[in-house]
Wavefront OBJ file of the C-alpha trace (Angstrom):
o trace
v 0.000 0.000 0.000
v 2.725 2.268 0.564
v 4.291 2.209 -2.507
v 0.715 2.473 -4.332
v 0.192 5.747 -1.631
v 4.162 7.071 -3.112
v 2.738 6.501 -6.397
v -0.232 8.020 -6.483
v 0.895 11.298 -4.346
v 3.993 11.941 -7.134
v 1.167 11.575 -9.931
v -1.273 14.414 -7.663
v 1.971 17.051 -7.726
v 2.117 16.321 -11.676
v -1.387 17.304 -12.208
v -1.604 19.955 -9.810
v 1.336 21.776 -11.554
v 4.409 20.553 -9.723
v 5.683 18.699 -12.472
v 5.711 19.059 -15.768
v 3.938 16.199 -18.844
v 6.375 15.793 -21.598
v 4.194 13.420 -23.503
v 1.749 14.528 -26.207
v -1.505 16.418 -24.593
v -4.293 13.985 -24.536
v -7.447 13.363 -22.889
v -11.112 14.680 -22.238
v -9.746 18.109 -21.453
v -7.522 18.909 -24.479
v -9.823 16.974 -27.204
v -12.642 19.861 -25.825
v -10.331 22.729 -25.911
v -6.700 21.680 -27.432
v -5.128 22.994 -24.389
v -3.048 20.957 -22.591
v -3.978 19.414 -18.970
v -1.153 21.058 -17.464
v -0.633 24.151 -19.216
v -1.111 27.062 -16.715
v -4.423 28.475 -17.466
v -4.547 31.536 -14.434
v -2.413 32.239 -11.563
v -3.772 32.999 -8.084
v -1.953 34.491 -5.574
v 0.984 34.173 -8.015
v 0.287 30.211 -7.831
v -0.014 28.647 -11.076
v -3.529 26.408 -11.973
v -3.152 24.119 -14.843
v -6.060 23.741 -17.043
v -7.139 20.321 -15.787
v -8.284 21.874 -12.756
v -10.216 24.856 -14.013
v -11.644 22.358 -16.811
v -12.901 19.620 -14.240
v -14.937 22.575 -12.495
v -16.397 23.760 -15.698
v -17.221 20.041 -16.896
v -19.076 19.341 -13.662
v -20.428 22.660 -13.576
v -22.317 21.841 -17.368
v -23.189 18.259 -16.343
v -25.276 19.507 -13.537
v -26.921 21.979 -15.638
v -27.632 20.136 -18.492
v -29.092 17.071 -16.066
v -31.310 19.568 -14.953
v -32.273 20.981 -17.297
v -32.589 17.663 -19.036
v -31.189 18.982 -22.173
v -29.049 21.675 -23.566
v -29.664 24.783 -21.828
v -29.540 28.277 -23.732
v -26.118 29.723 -22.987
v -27.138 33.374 -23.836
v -30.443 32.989 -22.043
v -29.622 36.141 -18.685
v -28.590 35.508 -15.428
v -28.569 38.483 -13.260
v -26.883 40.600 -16.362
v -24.754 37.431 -17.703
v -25.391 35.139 -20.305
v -25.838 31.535 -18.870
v -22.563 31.045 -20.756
v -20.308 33.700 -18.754
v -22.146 32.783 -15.817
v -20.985 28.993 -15.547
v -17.545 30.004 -16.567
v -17.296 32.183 -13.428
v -18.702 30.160 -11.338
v -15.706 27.422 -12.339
v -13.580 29.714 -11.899
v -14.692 30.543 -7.824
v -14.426 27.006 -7.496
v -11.097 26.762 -8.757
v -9.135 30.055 -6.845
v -11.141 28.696 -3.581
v -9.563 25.470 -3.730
v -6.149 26.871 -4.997
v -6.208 29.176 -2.000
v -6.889 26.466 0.075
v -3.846 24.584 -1.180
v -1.228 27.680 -0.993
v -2.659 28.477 2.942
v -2.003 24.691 3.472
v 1.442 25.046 2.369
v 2.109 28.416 4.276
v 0.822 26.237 7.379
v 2.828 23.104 6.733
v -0.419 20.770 6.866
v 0.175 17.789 4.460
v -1.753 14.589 4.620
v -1.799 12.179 6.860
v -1.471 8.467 6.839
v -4.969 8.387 7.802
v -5.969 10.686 5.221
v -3.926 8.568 2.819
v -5.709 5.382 4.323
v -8.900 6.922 4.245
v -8.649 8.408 0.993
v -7.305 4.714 -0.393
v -10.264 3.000 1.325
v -12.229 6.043 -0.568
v -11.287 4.843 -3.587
v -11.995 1.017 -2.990
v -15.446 1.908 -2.041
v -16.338 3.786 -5.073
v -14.926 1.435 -7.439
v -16.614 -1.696 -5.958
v -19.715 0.223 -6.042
v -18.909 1.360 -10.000
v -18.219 -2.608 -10.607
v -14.861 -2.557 -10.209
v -11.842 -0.895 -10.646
v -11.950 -0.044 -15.040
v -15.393 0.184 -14.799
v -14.315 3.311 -12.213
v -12.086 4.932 -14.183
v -14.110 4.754 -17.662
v -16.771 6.721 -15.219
v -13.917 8.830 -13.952
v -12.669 9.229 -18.111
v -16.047 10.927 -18.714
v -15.491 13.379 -16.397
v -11.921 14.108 -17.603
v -10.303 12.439 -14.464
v -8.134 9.348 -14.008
v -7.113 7.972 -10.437
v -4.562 10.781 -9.691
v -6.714 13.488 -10.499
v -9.426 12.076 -8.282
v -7.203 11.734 -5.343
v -6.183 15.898 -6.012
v -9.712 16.662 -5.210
v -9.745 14.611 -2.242
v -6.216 15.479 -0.988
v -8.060 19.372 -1.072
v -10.793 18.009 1.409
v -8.705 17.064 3.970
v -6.307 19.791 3.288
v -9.205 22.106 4.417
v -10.091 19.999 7.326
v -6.596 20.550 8.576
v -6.993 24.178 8.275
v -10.516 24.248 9.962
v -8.593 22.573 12.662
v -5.580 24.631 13.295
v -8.577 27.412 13.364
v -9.778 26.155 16.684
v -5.918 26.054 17.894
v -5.185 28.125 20.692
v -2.408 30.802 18.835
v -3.223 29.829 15.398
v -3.202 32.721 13.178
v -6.102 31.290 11.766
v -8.146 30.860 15.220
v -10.624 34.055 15.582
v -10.147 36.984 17.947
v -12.342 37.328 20.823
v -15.758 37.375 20.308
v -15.603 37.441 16.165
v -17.472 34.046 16.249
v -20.020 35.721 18.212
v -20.278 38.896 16.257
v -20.155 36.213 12.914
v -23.010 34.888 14.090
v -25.158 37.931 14.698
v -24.558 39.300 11.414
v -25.117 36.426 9.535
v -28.286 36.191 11.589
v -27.487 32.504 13.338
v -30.458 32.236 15.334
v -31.043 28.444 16.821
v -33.970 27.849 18.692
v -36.338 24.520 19.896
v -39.355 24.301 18.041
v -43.465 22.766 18.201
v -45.232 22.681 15.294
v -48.826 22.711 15.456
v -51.993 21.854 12.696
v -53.534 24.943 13.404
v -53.700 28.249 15.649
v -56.250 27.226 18.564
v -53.965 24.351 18.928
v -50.573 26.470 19.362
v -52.293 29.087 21.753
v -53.505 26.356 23.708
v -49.871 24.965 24.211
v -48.713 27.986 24.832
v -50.704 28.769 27.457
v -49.953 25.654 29.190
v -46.235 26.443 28.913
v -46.753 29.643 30.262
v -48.668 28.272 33.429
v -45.818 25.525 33.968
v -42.901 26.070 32.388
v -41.539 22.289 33.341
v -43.495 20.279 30.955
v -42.033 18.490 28.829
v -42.318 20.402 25.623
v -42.308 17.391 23.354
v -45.625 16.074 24.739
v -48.999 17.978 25.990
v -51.996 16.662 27.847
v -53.682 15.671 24.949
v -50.521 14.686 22.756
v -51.671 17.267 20.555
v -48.278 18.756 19.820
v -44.933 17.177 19.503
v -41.671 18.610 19.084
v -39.531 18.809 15.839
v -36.329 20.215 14.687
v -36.942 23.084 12.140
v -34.239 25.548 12.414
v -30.249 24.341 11.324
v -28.795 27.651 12.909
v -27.565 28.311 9.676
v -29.156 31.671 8.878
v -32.312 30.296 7.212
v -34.740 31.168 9.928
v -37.563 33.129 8.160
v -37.995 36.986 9.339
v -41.155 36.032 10.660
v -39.897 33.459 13.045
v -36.849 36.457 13.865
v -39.643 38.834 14.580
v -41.556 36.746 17.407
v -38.203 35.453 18.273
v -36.797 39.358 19.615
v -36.561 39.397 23.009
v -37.674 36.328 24.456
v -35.717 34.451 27.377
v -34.474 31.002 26.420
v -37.528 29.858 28.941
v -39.935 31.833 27.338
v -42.170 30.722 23.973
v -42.969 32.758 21.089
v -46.486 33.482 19.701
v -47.724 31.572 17.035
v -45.736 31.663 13.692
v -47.551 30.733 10.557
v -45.956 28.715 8.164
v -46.178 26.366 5.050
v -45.544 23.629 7.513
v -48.214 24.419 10.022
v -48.104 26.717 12.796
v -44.607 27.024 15.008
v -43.889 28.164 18.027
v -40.147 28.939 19.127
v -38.081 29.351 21.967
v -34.709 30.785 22.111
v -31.777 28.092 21.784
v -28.308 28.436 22.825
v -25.918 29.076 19.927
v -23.876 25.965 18.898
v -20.841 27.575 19.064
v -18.630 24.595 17.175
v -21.291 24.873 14.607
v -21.324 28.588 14.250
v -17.813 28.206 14.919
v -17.152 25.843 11.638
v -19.488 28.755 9.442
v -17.225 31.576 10.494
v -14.180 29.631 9.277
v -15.620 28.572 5.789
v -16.630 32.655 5.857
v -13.159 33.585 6.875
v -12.284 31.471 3.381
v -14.422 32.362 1.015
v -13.394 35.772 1.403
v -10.195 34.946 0.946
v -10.597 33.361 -1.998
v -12.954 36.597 -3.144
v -10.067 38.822 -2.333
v -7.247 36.321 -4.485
v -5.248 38.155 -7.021
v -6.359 36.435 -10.370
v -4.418 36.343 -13.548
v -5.566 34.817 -16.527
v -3.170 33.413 -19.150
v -4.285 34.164 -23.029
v -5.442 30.665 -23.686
v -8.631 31.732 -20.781
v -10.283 34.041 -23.456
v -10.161 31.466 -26.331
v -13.131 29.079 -25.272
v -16.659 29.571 -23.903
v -18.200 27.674 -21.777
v -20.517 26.421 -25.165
v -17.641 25.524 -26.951
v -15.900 23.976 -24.336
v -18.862 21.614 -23.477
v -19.800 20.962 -27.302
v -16.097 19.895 -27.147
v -16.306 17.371 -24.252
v -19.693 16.073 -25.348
v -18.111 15.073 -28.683
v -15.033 13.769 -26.932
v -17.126 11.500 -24.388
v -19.502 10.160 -27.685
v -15.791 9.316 -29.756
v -14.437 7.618 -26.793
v -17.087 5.256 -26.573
l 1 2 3 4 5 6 7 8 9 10 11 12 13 14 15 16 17 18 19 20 21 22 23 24 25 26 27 28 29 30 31 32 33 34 35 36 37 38 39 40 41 42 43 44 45 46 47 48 49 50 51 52 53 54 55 56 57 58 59 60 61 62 63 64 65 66 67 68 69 70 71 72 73 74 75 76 77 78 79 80 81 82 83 84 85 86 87 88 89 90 91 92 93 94 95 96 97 98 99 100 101 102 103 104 105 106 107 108 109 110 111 112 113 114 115 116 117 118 119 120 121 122 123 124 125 126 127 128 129 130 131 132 133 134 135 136 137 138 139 140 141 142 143 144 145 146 147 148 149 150 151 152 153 154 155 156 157 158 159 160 161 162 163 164 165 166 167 168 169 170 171 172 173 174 175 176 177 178 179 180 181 182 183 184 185 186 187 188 189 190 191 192 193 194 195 196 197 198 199 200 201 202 203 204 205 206 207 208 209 210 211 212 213 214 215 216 217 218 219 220 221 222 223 224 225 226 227 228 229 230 231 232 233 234 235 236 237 238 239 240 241 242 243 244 245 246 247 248 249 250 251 252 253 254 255 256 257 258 259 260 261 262 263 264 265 266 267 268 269 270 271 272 273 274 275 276 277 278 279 280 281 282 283 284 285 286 287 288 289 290 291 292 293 294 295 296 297 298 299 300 301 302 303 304 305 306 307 308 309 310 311 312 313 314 315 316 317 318 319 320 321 322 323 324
């Protein structure tokens, strides 16, 4: 296994533009756009991106449009003052600074993988293949998407890159940990409000709870007298609470229940959680990222202007339908 792990880790730095392919350009990638895998397509941060990884963003990006849409979309068709076609094409292009940033603040911070993140990423692998039907079955899936083993294992290697980073974020002295009380204030401004939850049928039901609550505050809230109510989880903490829910939510004690809240789902009343800090603590650091990766220096080489993302796509769909 060790030598496979060697192997495959010299083939990710080849791909990822630590090495350099002296072999004629082939593959998914430069049939769609006859530029070469590892050519350096845009620099961020003055770190070089070879095409393969821009191009695997923008294939995916067009296969999950065109599933569904269940067709071929219209790539001049608007999107908030883009064409469709402009719009994909920046879109993998965030993808592919976010992860490149990620990869150059892993480097400044000396986290590498693991040999559990090698294992795991190995048993990865075995998983997905048994459940393709084996190992070429796999990578002729992988082929269509313009990858072969190595360049799945990149995209991996960048997931538990970032999990080391999320980690050193919760180190004490870390230059990546957050001052005092920036979690907090993270959490108020991206409007992280938690709280318990009993949804009701209809209104005469909820005020009747609630007035029982009110009288003795030590029921249990997941049963009533009548097992009219029940409790559910409705609220993630993650900023989705509607402003309704906000509104009749301002002010309360964490003993104290809100008045009825109508929704799609029925009729909710709420109570004031605690914050989950880890949680809210894990959204401030993927914050603290994506603006780092929206505040990347980004230099494009001339090859970035001579596809769209039409062309490019025409170009893989005719590759995938001469490769079978």
């Amino acid at each position: 296994m060790k030598r496979a792990l060697t192997a495959a880790l010299a083939a990710m730095l080849l791909l990822s533009g630590c090495g350099k392919q002296t072999e004629q350009p082939s593959g998914l990638y430069y049939e769609a756009s006859g530029i070469a895998p590892d050519a350096v397509l845009l620099t961020v941060d003055e770190r070089e991106v070879p095409a393969a990884r821009y191009f695997y963003w923008l294939t995916a990006d067009c296969d999950y449009l065109v599933d569904q849409a269940a067709g071929e979309p219209d790539w001049s068709e608007d999107v908030g003052g883009q064409t469709l076609d402009e719009y994909v094409k920046e879109q993998a292009l965030s993808s592919t600074v976010f992860y490149a940033v990620v990869e150059s603040l892993a480097e400044s911070h000396n986290c590498v993988l693991t040999a559990e993140d090698l294992a795991a990423m190995d048993e990865d692998w075995a998983n997905r293949a048994a459940a393709a039907g084996g190992t070429d079955a796999y990578l002729a899936a992988l082929s269509q998407k313009g990858l072969d083993q190595a360049g799945a294992q990149l995209f991996s290697a960048d997931y538990y890159l970032y999990e080391h980073l999320r980690a050193l974020s919760r180190a004490d002295g870390s230059d990546l940990a957050p001052q005092d009380g920036a979690v907090a204030t993270y959490a108020q401004a991206a409007r992280l409000y938690t709280a318990d939850t009993l949804l009701f049928p209809n209104a005469d039901l909820a005020a009747v709870a609630r007035s029982e609550l009110e009288k003795d505050p030590s029921l249990d809230p997941q049963t009533s007298k009548d097992g009219t109510y029940a409790s559910v989880t409705a609220v993630p903490g993650d900023g989705t609470l509607s402003s309704a829910a906000e509104s009749a939510l301002a002010g309360l004690s964490s003993d104290q229940w809100s008045q009825p809240v109508e929704t799609s789902a029925g009729i909710l009343l709420l109570r004031p959680a605690p914050l989950d800090e880890d949680a809210a603590a894990d959204l401030w650091f993927d914050a603290q990222m994506q603006n780092r990766a929206e505040q990347a220096q980004v230099t494009f080489s001339k090859e970035y202007d001579s596809f769209t993302t039409a062309s490019f796509y025409k170009g893989v769909c005719t590759a995938r339908r001469g490769a079978k």
